[in-house]
C-alpha positions in Angstrom: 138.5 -61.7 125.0 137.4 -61.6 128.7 134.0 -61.8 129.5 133.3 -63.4 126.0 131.5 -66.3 125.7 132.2 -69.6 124.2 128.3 -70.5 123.5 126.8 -70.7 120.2 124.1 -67.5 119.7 121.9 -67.3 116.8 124.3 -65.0 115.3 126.9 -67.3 115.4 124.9 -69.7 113.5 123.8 -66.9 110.8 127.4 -66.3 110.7 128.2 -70.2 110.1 125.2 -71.0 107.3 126.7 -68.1 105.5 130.0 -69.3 105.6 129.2 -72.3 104.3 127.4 -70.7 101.1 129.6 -68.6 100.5 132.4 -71.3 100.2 130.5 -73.4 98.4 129.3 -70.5 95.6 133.1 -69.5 95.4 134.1 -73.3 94.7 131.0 -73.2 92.2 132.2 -70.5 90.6 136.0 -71.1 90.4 134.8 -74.2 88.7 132.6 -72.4 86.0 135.1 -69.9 85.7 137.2 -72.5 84.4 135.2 -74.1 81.9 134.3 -70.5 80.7 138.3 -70.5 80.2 138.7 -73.2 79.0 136.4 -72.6 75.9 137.3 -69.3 75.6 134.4 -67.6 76.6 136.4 -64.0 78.4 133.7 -62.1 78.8 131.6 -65.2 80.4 134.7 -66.4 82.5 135.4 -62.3 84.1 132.0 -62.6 85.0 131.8 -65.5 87.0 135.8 -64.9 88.3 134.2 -61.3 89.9 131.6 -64.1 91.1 134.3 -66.2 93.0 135.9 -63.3 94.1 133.2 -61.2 95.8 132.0 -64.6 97.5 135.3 -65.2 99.1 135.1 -62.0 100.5 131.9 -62.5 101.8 133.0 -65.9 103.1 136.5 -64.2 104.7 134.3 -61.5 106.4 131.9 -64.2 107.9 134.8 -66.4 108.9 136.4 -63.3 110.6 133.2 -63.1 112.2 133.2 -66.4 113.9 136.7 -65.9 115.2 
């Protein structure tokens, strides 16, 4: 964009920390999710699956962000 510019703000930085949870909560619980499966705990494994899922929004909306 013109007239945009390339430094890093605060909210850049606010925008980059969450990121970086984000991702990392969605690789926790895709892991989790998958133990849950893997014993055949459903209701436990939906659970942390709507986990994964609402963090990798979160983490798609921040990285949209910092584009």
């Amino acid at each position: 964009m013109v007239g945009r510019s390339g430094g890093i703000t605060a909210g850049t930085l606010a925008y980059l920390r969450l990121l970086l949870e984000a991702s990392a909560w969605a690789l926790i619980s895709a892991v989790v999710t998958e133990i849950c499966a893997k014993f055949e705990r459903r209701g436990l494994a939906r659970l942390w699956a709507v986990a994964f899922f609402g963090s990798a929004l979160v983490a798609a909306y921040c990285l949209e962000r910092l584009l």
